[in-house]
C-alpha positions in Angstrom: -35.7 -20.1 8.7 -38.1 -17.5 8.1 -36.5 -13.7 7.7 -38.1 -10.2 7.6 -36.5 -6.6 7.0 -36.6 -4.5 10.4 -35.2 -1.4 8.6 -32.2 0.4 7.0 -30.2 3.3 7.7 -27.5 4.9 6.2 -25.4 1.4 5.1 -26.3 -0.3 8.2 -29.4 -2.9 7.4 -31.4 -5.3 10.3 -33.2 -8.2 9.4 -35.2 -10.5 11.9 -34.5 -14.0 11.5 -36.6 -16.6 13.5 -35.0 -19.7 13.7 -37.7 -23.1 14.0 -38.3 -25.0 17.1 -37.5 -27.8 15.3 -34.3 -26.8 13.8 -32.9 -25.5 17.4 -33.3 -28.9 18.4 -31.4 -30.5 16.0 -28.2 -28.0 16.0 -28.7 -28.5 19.8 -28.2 -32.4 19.5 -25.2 -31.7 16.5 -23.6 -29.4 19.2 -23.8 -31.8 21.8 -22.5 -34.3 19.9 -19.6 -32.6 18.6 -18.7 -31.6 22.1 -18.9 -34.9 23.3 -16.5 -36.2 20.9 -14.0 -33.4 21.4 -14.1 -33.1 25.2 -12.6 -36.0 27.6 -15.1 -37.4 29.8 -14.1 -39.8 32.6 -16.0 -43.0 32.4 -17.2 -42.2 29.4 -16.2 -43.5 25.8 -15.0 -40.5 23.2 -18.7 -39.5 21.9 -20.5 -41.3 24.8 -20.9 -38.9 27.2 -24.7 -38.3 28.1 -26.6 -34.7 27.8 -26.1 -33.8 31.5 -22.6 -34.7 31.4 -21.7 -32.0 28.4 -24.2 -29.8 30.1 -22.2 -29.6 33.3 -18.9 -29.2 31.8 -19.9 -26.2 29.0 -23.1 -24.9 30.4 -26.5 -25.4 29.0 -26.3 -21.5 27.5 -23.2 -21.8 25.9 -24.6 -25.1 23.8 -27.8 -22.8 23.0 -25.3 -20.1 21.7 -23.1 -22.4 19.8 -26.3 -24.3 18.5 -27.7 -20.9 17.2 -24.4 -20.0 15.6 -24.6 -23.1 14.1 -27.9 -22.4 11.9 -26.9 -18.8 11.4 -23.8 -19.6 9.7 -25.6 -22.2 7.5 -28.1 -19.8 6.6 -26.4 -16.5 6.2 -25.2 -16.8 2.3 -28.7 -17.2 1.8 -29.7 -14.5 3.9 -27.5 -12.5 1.8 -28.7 -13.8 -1.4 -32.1 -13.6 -0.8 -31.7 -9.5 0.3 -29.3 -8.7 -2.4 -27.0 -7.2 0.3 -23.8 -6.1 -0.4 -21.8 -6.5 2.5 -18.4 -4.8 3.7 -18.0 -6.6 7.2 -19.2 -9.4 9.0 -22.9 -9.2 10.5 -23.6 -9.0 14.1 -26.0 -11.8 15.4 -27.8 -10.8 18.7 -30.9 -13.3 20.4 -34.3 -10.7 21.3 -36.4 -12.8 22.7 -36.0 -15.9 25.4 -34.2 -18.9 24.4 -36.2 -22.0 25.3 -36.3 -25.7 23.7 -39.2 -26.8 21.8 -40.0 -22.8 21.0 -38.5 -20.8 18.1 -36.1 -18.4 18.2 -36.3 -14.5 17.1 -32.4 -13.0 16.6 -32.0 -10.0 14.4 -28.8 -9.7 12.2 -27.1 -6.5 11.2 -25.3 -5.9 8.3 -22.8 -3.5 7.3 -22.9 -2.7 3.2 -21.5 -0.8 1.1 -22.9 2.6 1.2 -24.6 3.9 -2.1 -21.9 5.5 -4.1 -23.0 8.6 -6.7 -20.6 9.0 -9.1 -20.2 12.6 -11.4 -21.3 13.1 -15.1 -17.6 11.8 -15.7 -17.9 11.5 -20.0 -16.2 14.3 -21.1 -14.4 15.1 -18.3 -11.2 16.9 -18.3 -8.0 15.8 -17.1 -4.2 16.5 -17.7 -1.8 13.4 -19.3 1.9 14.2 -18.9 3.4 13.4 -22.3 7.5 13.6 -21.0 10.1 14.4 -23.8 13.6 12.3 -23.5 16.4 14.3 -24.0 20.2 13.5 -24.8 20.8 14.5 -21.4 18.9 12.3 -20.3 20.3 9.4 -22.4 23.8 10.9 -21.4 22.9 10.3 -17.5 21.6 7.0 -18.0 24.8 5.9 -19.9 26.8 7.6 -17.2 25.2 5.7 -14.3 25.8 2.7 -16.2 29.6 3.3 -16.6 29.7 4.0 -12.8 28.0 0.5 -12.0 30.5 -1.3 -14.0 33.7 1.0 -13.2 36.2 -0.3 -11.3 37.2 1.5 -7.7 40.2 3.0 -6.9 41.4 5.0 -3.8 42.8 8.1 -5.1 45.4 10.3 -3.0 43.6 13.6 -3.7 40.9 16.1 -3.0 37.5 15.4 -3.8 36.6 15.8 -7.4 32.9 15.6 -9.0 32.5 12.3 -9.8 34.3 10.8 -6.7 33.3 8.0 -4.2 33.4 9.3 -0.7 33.9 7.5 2.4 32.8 9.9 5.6 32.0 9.8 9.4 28.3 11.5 9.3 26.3 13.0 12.1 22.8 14.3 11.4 21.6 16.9 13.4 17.9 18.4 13.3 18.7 22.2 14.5 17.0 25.2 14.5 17.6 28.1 12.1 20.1 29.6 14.3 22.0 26.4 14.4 20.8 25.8 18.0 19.7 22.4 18.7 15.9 21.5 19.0 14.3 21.1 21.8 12.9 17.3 21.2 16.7 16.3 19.4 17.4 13.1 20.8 21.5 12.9 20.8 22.8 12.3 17.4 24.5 9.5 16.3 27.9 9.1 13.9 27.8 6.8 11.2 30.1 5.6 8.4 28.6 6.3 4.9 29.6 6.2 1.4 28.2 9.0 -0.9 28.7 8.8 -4.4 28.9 12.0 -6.3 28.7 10.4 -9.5 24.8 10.4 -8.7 23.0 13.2 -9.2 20.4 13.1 -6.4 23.3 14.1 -4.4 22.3 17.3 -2.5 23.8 20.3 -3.8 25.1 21.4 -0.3 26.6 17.9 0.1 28.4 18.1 -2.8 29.3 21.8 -2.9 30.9 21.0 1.3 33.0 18.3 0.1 34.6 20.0 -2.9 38.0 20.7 -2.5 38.7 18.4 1.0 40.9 15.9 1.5 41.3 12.5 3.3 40.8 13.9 7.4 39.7 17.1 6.7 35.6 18.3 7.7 33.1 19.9 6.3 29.5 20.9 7.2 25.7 20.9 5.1 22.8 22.9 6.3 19.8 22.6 4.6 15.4 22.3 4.9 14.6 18.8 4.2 11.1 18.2 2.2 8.2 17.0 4.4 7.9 13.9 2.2 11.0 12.5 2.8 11.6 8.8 3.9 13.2 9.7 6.6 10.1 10.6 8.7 12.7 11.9 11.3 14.0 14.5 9.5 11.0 15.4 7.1 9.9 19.1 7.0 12.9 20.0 9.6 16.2 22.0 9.0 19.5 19.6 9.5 23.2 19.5 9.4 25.4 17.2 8.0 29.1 17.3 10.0 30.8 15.0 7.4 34.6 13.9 8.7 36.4 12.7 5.3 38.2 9.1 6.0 38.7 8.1 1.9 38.5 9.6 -1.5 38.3 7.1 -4.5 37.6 7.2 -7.9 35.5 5.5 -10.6 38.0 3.9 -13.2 35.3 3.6 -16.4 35.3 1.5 -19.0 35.4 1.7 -22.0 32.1 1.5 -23.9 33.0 -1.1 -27.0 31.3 -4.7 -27.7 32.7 -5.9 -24.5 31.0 -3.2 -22.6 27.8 -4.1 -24.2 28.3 -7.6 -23.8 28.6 -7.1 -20.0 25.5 -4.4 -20.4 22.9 -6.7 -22.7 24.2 -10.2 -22.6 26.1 -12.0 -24.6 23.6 -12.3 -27.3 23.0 -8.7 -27.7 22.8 -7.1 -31.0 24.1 -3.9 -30.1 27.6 -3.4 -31.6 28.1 0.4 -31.5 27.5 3.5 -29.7 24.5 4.8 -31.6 22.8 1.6 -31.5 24.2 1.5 -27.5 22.4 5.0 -27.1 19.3 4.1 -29.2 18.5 1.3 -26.8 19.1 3.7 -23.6 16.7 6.1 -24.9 13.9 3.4 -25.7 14.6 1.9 -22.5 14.3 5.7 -20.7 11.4 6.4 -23.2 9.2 2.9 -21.8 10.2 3.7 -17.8 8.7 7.4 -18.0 5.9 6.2 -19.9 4.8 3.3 -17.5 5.2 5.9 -14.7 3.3 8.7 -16.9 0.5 6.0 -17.3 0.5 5.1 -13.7 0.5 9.0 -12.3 -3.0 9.3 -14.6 -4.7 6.4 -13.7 -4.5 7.2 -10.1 -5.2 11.0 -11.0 -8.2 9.8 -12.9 -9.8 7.3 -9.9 -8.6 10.6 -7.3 -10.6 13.2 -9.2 -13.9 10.9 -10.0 -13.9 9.7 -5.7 -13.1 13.8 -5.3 -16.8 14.3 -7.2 -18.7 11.4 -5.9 -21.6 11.9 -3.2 -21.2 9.2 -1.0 -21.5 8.7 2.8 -18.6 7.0 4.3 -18.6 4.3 7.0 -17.2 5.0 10.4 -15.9 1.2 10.9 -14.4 1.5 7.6 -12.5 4.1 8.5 -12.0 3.1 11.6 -9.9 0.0 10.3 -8.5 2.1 7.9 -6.5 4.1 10.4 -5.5 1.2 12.0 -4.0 -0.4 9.5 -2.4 2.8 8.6 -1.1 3.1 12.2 0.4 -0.4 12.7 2.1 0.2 9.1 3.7 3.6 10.4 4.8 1.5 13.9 6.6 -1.1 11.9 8.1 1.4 9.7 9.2 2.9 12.9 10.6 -0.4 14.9 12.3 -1.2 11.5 14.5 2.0 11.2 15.2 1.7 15.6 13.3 4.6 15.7 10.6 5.8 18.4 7.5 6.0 17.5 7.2 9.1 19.4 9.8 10.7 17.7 9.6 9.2 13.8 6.1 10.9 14.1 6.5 14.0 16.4 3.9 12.6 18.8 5.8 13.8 22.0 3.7 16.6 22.5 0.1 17.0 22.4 -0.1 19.2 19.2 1.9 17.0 17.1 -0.7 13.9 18.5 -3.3 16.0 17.3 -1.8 16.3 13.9 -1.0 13.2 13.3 -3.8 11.9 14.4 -5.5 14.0 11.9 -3.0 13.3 9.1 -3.8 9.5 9.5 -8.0 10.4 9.6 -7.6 11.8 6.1 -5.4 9.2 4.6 -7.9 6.8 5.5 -10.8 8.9 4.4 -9.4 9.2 1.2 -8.1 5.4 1.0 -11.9 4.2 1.7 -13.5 7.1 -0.7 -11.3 5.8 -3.7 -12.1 2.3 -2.6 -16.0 2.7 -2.3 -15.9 4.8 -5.7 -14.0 2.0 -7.7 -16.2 -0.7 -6.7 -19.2 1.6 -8.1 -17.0 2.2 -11.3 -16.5 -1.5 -12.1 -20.0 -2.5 -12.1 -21.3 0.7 -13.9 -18.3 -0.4 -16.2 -18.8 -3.5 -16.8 -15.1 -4.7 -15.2 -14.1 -8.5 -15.5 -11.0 -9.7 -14.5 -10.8 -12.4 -17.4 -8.5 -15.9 -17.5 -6.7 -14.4 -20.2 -6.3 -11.3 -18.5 -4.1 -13.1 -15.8 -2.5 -15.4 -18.4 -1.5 -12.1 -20.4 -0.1 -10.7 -17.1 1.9 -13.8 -16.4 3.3 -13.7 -19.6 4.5 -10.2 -19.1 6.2 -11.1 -15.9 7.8 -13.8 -17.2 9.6 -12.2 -20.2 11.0 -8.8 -17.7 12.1 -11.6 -14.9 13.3 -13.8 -18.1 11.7 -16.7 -16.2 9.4 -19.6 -18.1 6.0 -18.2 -17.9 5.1 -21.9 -15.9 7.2 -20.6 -13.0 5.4 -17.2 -12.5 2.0 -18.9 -12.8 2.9 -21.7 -10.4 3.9 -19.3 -7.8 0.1 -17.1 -8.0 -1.4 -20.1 -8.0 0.4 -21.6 -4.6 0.3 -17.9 -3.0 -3.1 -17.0 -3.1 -3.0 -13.8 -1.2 -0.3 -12.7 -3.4 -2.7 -13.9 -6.7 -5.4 -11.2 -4.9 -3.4 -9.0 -4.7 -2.7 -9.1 -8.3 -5.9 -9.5 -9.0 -6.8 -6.1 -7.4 -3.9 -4.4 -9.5 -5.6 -6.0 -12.6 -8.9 -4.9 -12.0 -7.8 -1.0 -10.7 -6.0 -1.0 -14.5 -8.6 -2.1 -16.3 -11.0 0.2 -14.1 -8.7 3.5 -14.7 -8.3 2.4 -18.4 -12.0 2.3 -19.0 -12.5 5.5 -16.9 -10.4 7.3 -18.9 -12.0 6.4 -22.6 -14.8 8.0 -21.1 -12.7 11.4 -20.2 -11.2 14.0 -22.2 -7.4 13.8 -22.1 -5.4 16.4 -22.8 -1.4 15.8 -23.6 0.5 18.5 -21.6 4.2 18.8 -20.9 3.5 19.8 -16.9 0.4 19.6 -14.8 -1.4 22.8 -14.4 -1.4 23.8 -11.2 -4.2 23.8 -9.2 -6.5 27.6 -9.1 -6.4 29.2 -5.8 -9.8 30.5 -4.3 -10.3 33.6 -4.7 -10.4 35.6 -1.4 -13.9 35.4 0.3 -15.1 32.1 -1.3 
């Protein structure tokens, strides 16, 4: 099959392939073939069935069709290979000139490929690395929270105490300011829900309404929810808790001895005392805030490289993007019983619009980062290694406290899931490498980001 390049523009590339007489023929007679020995042909032996026959049941242009999809798929790795092409999507094949027997055929193939990506001068760049400090608070929390998992429950005929298990009839209501309902509230709902004020994500209005009451008594929370709740209902909106109190308990704690951190570590723990108890809390806390430390700069490193990087990006790319994000957000929604309309305030025609342009600029900023990290892997040399996924088994295998031949046989028999680790192996390496290339500088806080100054 001979090939020539038509042209290129932006990431979209056309090449002219003309297919042989001879060839045609032969994926014509494969085709029939195969067709015979699928379809069922009365009178006719499986595979028998003469040219006219197959020809009146499929139609001598679907045969040609098939017959040229035939040679293009044979040919199209090499199409690639030969034109160095890069591509993001599957081609489109479409015929340009007439399609007769014993005559060649002209089709022309379009490519999408990955656009050309320019990154920034990024050695020497600057860029922020929290460095967190543990505190004895914070090991006093953590050994806390621990007590409460392992405590022992207790209804307790009293008022609520800090530190209490409550049982409660709830009914969440987005209202206005005022305290007047909202316009698009659909009708609230009461539910029966434990809160635990021995954890200290407990709103403060939560716990500061239930101080003080008793088994029957009610009590009501007002307060601005954050727009990046989980809760997409209530994100960004003002609500009230009505709580009806139906049971007070309390934690019963135990006491923290060798028993306690038998039950803690295992039997075959080595702690045997407090300090050593609290020692191990704080490496433990110390390990957590680092990992999540590390994790908050590599994807701060990739976001402000793509930020910098001249690229053009392509409309089916996004295009899919937003779709994926869109049927993610819908299953999110018909998890939770929740209309879509109203998880996404969508019922009107501004809040379509926002949405609309909320989801455009996730997906813009997925595919940016995307594009920018497949440019930073070959400029950097990225391999994902053997021994880069036998070292990652390994460290799966001693936090899951499994044998390491367990972890590897499950990659190995899920392959999307052995991808997708793949992909979290190579963005690692990727931000790793990145950032011996940057300047880091340790900092307790992020600075925050410099407001324009007015008129720029």
């Amino acid at each position: 099959m001979r090939t020539e390049l038509l042209g290129q523009e932006k990431n979209i590339v056309r090449i002219k392939a003309e297919i042989e007489a001879g060839d045609f023929i032969k994926a014509i007679n494969k085709t029939i073939t195969e067709l015979s020995q699928q379809g069922n042909f009365p009178g006719f032996r499986k595979g028998r069935a003469p040219r006219r026959i197959v020809e009146m049941r499929f139609g001598r242009g679907a045969i040609y069709n098939e017959a040229i999809e035939k040679i293009m798929n044979e040919e199209l790795q090499q199409v690639i290979e030969d034109y160095e092409l890069d591509i993001i999507d599957t081609p489109t094949l479409s015929v340009t000139g007439n399609v007769e027997e014993g005559k060649p055929i002209t089709c022309e193939l379009t490519f999408e490929v990955r656009p050309e990506v320019e990154l920034p001068e990024f050695d020497g760049m600057e860029i922020e690395k929290v460095v967190t400090e543990v505190t004895e608070a914070d090991v006093d929390r953590l050994a806390k929270r621990i007590q409460v998992q392992l405590a022992d429950i207790r209804e307790a005929d009293r008022s609520i105490q800090d530190g209490d298990l409550v049982d409660l009839e709830l009914t969440i209501r987005a209202i206005n300011p005022d305290g007047t309902e909202t316009e698009d509230q659909p009708k609230p709902e009461t539910t029966h829900e434990k809160i635990n004020l021995a954890d200290e994500t407990v709103r403060a209005q939560v716990r500061e309404a239930l101080m003080g009451k008793s088994k029957g008594d009610e009590a009501e929370a007002v307060f601005d929810v954050e727009e990046g709740h989980a809760d997409r209902t209530l994100a960004g909106k003002h609500v009230s808790y009505r709580m009806k109190v139906e049971t007070v308990s309390e934690y019963v704690l135990p006491e923290v001895n060798e028993e306690f951190f038998r039950n803690v570590f295992g039997e075959n723990t080595d702690i045997k005392d407090e300090a050593a108890y609290r020692a191990r809390l704080r490496q433990d806390i110390e390990g957590e805030v680092s990992q999540e430390n590390k994790a908050d700069l590599y994807n701060r490193a990739i976001d402000l490289v793509a930020s910098k990087s001249k690229l053009e990006l392509p409309d089916r790319f996004i295009a899919g993007q937003i779709q994926s994000f869109r049927r993610e957000d819908e299953e999110w929604a018909k998890s939770n019983g929740i209309d879509m309309d109203t998880a996404f305030g969508i019922n009107t025609e501004e809040g379509r619009k926002g949405y609309e342009a909320l989801l455009r600029t996730r997906a813009e900023t997925a595919v940016r980062n995307v594009l920018v990290i497949g440019k930073l892997v070959e400029v950097l040399g990225i391999r994902i290694e053997q021994s880069d996924l036998e070292a990652e088994f390994d460290r799966r295998a001693e936090e899951l406290h499994v044998s390491r031949g367990f972890v590897a046989k499950y990659f190995y028999e899920h392959k999307n899931q052995l991808d997708r680790l793949t992909d979290q192996l190579r963005w690692d390496k990727t931000a790793e490498a990145l950032l011996s290339h940057m300047a880091v500088k340790e900092v307790k806080e992020l600075s925050k980001p410099e407001q324009p100054q007015q008129g720029e």
